[in-house]
C-alpha positions, 0 to 999 in steps of 0.5 A: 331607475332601481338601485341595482344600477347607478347613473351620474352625469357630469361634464357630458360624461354619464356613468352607469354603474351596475349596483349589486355589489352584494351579489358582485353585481351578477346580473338579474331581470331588474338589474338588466333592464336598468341597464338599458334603461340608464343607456337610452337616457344617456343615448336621449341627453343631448348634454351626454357626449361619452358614456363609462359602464362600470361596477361597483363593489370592487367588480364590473359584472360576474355575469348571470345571477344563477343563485338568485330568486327564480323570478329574477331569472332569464331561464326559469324552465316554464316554458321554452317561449317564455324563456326565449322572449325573456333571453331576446329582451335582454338582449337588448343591451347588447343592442343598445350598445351597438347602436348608440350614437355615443362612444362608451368606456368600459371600467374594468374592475374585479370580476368580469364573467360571462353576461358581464363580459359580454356587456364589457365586450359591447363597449368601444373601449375597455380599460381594466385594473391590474386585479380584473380577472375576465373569462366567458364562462357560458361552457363552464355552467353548461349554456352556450352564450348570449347577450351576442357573446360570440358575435362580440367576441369575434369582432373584438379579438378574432375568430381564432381567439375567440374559439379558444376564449369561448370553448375553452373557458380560460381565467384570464388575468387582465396582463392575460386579456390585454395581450389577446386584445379584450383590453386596451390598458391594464392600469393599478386600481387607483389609476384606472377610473382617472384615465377613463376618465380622461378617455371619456373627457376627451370623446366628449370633447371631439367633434360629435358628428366625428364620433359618430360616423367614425363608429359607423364606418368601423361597423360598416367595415366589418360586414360590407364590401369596399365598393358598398361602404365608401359611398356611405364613408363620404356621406358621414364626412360630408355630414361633418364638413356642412355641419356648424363643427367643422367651422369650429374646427377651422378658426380654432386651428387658425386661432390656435385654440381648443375647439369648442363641438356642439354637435348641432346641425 
């Protein structure tokens, strides 16, 4: 792991802190690829149940690094192959977030634009601070989106919305993002990393095989038919109901107690 991304576990919570406050944490090759990897070590931890994604420095991710050193960038302008492969490697992230089989938390703070939306956007949840500004800016400096910027941003607010986000490019303020639904919360700053926090405390806690397969069905029902997903819908609820958790469940309601989740099989 570099320096330009911080990474803490505690209380089966990782936390992946992007770390270039200097540069408010615009992404660059190195700081992308920490990300992905931070992700895949909390996705390989088995003592890992929720992941929080954040910045440091008083913001989340301003998104691209076009100020910096050439070889930092995605777009060097060598080659268009070259370009390419470096776009779809980055990408990855996007990936990554898609498919882990963890439920993550976006810590909104300060600056939230354009590749670092995108990461925000590939979260399950997104809580903000009351002085997070969000905006997709691809339009502004003249590019069209990446990360699956466009993918993201029509499965999180819709289609209509995400026409005005994108092509229009507007500076959100976090009331503003709350109310076209790109957050779930607007908190004071001091508030916020408490209640994420306690979001995250509350996934990592809940039955894993749960977590999982409830994440998969809300994927699942954005791109396939009724009759296609409810075969599939049974098959994760019967994944839980034979697992050692579903037992746990049981006797901790009998007992009228906290279950304690494993997540073995």
């Amino acid at each position: 792991m570099t320096t330009t991304v911080r990474y803490e576990m505690a209380d089966g919570v990782a936390t992946v802190a992007m770390n270039r406050p200097e540069r408010r944490n615009a992404f660059s090759r190195e700081m992308i690829g920490a990300v992905i990897e931070a992700l895949q070590r909390a996705e390989a931890d088995d003592q890992v149940r929720a992941v929080v994604v954040t910045g440091t420095g008083g913001h989340f991710s301003v998104g691209r690094d076009h100020g910096g050193p050439v070889e930092s960038r995605f777009v060097q302008g060598v080659s268009v192959q070259a370009d390419r492969a470096r776009l779809l490697d980055a990408s990855r992230v996007t990936t990554v977030l898609y498919e882990m089989n963890k439920p993550t938390v976006a810590e909104v703070r300060g600056g939230c634009a354009g590749a670092g939306m995108a990461i925000a956007l590939g979260c399950d949840l997104r809580y903000a601070a009351d002085d997070a500004r969000f905006n997709t800016a691809f339009v502004d400096v003249g590019f069209s989106g990446d990360l699956g910027m466009c993918w993201l941003l029509t499965q999180v607010v819709g289609p209509a919305r995400a026409r005005e986000l994108m092509l229009l490019s507007p500076r959100l303020t976090a009331a503003e993002a709350f109310g076209r639904g790109l957050v779930h919360e607007v908190l004071p700053s001091e508030e916020l990393a408490g209640r994420v926090r306690a979001v995250a405390a509350r996934l990592a806690g809940a039955a894993p095989f749960a977590v999982t397969g409830a994440r998969r069905n809300l994927q699942d029902a954005l791109s396939r038919s009724l009759g296609d997903y409810l075969p599939t819908e049974a098959d994760r609820l019967l994944q839980c109901a034979y697992s050692p958790d579903a037992e746990e469940a049981r006797l901790a309601f009998l007992e009228k107690r906290t279950p304690h989740f494993t997540g073995a099989r």
